[in-house]
Backbone bond lengths (Angstrom), bond angles and torsions (degrees), N, CA, C in turn:
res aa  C-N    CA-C-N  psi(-1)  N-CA   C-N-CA  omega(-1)  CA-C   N-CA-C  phi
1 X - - - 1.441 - - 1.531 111.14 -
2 X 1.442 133.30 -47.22 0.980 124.94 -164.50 1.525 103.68 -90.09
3 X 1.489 131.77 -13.49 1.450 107.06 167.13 1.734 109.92 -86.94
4 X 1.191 118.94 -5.60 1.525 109.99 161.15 1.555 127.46 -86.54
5 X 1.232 112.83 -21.53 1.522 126.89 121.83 1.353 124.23 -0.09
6 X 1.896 96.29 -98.31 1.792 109.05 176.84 1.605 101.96 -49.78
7 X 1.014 125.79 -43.15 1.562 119.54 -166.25 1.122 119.97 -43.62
8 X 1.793 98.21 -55.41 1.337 100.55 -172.98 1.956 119.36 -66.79
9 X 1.629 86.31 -43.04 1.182 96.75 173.21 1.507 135.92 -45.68
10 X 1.638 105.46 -27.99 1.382 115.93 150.65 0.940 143.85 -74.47
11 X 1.488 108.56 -31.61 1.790 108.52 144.49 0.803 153.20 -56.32
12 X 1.516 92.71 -27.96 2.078 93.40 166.37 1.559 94.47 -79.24
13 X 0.974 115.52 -37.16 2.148 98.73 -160.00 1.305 95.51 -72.72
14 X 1.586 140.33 -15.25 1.654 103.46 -178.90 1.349 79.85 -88.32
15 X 1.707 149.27 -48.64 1.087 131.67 176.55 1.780 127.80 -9.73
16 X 1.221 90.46 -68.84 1.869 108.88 172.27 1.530 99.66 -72.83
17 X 1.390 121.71 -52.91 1.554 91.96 -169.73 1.645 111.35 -39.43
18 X 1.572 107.55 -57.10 1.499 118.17 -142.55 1.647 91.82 -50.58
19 X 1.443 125.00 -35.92 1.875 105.35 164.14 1.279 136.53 -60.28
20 X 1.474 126.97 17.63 1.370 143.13 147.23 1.479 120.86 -68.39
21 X 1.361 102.60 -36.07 1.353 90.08 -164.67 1.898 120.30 -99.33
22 X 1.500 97.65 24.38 1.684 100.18 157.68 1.502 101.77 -91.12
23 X 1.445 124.01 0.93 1.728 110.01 165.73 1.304 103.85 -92.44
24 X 1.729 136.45 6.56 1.243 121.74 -147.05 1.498 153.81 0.23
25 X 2.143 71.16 82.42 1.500 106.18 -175.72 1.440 101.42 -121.15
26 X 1.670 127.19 124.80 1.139 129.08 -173.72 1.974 91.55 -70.86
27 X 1.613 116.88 156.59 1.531 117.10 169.20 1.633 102.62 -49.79
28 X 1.229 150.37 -27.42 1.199 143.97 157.25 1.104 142.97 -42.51
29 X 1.518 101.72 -36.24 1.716 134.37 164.32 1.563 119.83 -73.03
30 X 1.284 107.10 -57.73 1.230 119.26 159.96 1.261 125.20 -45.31
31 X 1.500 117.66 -63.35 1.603 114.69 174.32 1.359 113.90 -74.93
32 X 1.119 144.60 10.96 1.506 140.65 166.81 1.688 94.23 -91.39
33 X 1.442 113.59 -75.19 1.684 123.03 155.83 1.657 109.19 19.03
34 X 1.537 102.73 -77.92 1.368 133.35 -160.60 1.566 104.68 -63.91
35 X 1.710 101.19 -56.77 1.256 112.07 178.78 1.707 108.54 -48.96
36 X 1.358 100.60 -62.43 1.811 90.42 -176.02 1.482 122.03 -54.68
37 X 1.676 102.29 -38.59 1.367 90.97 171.95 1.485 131.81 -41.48
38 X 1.307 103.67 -46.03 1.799 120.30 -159.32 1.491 91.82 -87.74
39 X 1.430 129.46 -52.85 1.487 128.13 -172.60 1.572 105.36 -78.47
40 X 1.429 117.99 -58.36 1.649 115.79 -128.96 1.834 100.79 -45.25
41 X 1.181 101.34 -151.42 1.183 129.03 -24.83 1.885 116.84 -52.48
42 X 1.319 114.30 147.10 1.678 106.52 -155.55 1.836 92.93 -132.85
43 X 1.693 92.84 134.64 1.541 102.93 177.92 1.726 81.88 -76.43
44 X 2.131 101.21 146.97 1.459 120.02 165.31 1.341 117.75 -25.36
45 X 1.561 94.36 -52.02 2.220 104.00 -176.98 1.442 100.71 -73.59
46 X 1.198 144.08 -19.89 1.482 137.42 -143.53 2.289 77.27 -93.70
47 X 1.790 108.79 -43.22 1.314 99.79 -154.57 1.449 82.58 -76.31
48 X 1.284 137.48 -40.58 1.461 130.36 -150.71 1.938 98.49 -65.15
49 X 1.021 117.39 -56.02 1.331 135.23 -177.01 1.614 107.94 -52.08
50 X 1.332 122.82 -27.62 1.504 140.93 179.56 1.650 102.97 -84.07
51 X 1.377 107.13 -52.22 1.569 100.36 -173.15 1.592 96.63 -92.61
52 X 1.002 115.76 -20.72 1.794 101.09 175.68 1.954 112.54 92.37
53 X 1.529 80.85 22.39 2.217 89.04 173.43 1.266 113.06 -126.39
54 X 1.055 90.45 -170.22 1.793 93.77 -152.91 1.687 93.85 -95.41
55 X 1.242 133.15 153.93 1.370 159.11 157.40 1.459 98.91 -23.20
56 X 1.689 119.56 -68.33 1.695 93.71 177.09 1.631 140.74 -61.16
57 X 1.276 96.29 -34.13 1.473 126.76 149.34 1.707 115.14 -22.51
58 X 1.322 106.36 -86.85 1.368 127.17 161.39 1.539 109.49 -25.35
59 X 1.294 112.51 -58.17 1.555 133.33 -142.65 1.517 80.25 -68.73
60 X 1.679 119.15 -69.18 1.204 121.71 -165.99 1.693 121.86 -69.97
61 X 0.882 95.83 -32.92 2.065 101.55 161.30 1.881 104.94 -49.64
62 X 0.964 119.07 -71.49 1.441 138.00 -159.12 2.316 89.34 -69.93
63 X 1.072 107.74 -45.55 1.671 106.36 174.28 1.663 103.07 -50.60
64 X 1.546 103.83 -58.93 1.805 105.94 -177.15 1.613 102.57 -67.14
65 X 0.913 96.32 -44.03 2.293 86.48 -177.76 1.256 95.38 -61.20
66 X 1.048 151.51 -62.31 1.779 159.20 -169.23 2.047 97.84 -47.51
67 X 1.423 95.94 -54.20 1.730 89.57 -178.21 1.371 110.22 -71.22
68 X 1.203 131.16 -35.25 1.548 127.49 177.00 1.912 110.82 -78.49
69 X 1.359 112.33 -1.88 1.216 80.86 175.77 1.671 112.71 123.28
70 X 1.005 89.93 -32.79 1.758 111.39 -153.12 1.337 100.64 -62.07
71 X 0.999 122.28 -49.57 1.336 132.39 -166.83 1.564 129.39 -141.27
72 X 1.202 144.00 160.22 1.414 139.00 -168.45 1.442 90.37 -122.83
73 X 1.467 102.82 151.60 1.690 113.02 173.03 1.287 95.98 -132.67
74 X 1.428 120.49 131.36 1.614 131.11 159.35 1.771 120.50 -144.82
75 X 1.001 104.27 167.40 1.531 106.77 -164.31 1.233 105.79 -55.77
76 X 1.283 108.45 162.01 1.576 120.30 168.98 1.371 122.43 -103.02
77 X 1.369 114.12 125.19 1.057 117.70 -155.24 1.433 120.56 -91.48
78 X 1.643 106.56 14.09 1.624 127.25 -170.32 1.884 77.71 -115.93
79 X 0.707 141.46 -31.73 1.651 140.87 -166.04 1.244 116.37 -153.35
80 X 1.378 123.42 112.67 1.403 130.38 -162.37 1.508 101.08 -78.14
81 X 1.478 126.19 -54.93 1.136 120.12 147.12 1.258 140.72 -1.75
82 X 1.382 139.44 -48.65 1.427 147.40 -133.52 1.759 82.75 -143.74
83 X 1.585 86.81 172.01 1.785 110.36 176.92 1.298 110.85 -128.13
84 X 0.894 111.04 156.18 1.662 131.83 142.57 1.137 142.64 -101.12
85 X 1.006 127.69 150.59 1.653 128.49 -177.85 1.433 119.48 -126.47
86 X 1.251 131.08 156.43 1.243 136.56 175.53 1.507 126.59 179.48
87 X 1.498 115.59 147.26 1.417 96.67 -141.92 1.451 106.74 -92.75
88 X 1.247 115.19 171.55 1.770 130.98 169.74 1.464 122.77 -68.20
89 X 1.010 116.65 162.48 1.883 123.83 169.83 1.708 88.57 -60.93
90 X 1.331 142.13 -41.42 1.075 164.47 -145.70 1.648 99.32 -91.28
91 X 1.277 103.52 -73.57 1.570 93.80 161.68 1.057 126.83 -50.91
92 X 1.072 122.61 -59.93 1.843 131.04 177.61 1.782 106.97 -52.52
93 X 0.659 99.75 -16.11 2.204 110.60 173.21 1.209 107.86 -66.83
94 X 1.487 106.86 -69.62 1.045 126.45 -179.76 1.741 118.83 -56.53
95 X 1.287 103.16 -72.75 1.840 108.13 172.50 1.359 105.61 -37.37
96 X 1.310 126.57 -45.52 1.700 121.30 172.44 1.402 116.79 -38.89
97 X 1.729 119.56 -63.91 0.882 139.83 156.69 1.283 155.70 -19.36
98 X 1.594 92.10 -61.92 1.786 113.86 136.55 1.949 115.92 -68.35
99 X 1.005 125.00 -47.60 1.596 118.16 172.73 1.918 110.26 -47.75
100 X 1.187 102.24 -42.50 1.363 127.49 -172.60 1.902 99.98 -46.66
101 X 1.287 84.48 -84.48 1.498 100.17 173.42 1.323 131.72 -29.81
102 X 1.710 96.10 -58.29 1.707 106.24 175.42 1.626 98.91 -68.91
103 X 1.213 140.00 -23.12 1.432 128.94 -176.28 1.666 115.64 -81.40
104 X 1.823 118.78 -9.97 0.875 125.12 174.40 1.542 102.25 -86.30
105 X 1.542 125.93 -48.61 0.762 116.34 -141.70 2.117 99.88 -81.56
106 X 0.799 78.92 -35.61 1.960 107.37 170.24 1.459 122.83 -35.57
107 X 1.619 99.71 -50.95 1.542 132.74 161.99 1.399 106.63 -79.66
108 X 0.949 147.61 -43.19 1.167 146.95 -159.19 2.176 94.97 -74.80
109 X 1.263 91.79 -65.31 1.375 102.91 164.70 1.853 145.76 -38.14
110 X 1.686 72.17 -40.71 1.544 91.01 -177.32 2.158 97.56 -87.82
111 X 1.218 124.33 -25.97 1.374 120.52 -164.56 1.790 101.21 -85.40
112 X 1.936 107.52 0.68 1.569 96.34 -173.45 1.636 83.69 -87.38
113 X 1.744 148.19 -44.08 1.047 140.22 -162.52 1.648 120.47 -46.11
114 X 1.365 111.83 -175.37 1.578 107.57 -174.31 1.450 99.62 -77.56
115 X 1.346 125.43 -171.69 1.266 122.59 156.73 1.566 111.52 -75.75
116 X 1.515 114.99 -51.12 2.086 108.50 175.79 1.728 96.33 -45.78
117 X 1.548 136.97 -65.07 0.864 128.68 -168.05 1.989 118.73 -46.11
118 X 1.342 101.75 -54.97 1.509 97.81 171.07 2.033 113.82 -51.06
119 X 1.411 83.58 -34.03 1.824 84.21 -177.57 1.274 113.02 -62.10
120 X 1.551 114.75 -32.16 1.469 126.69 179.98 1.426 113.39 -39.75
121 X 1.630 100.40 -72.86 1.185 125.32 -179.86 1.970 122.03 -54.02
122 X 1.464 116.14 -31.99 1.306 116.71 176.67 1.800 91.93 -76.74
123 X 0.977 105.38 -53.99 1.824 108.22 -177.06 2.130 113.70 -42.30
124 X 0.989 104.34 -41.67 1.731 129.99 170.80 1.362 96.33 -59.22
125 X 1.683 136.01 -55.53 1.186 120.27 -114.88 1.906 94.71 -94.37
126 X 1.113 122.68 -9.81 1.637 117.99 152.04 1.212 143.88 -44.05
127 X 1.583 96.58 -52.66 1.392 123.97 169.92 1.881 112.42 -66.10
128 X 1.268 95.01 -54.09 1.396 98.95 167.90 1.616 118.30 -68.52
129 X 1.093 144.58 -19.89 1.440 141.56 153.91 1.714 123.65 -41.03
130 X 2.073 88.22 -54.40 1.392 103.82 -170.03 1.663 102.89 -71.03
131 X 1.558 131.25 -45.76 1.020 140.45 167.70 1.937 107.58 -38.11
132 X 1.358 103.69 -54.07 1.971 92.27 175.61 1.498 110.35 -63.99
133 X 1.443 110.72 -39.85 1.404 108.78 -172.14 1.800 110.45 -42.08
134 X 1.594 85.44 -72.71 1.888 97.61 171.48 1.407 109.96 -41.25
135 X 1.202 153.70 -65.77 1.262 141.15 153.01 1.399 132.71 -10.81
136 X 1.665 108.29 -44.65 1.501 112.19 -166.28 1.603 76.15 -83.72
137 X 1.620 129.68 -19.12 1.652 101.12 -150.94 1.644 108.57 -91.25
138 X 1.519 102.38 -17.94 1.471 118.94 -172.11 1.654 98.04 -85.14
139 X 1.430 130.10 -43.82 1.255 120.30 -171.37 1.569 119.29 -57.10
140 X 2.046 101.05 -25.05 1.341 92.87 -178.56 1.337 100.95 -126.72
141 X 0.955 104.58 53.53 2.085 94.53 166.56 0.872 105.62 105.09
142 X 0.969 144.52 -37.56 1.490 145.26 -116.67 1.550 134.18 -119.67
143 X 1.120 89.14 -13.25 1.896 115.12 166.18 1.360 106.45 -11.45
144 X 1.690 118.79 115.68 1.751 114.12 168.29 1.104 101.72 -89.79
145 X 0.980 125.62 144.28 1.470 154.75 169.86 1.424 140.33 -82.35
């Protein structure tokens, strides 16, 4: 069950990613993007540890969001060392934009199925919430107990 699960689950996200990239935002850009929007402002490790990549990785995602605009980086004021990030009127334009899209394209998708099939999916969509939650809580520490 759970690798037919990931499957699907990977199909829809390059599905939805691939509507990022008329903002030319690789799915990497985009989901960090998103992340700051909804979280930041986010220490470098807080995003790396969230998306699950490595520090250079990170480093260079957050360099291209910083040159387009997307986002501002300034020190952290808990660690002089380290950064923060957080996004722009510019970012937030954009992430709309991209959310926008994937919500058309999502809907658009979801209105070709049957009606039991759409029912399927609203009936799922709890279980599937609580399932990301546990995910977001294990990727960063955070596991309730």
């Amino acid at each position: 069950m759970s690798a037919r699960l990931r499957g699907v689950v990977m199909r829809l996200s390059r599905q939805l990613n691939a509507s990022a990239t008329h903002e030319g935002l690789t799915p990497s850009q985009a989901s960090a993007l998103g992340l700051i929007n909804g979280r930041g402002p986010l220490s470098l490790s807080e995003l790396a540890a969230i998306e699950g990549l490595n520090p250079t990785m990170v480093s260079r995602i957050v360099g291209r969001l910083d040159e387009l605009g997307l986002i501002s980086r300034r020190q952290n004021p808990q660690d002089l060392r380290s950064a923060v990030v957080e996004i722009t009127d510019q970012g937030r334009q954009t992430h709309d934009r991209v959310r926008g899209e994937r919500a058309k394209v999502l809907s658009d998708c979801l209105e070709e199925l049957s009606a039991a099939e759409q029912q399927a999916v609203v009936t799922a969509l709890p279980a599937l919430e609580a399932l990301a939650e546990q995910l977001i809580n294990s990727s960063t520490g955070q596991r309730d107990k």
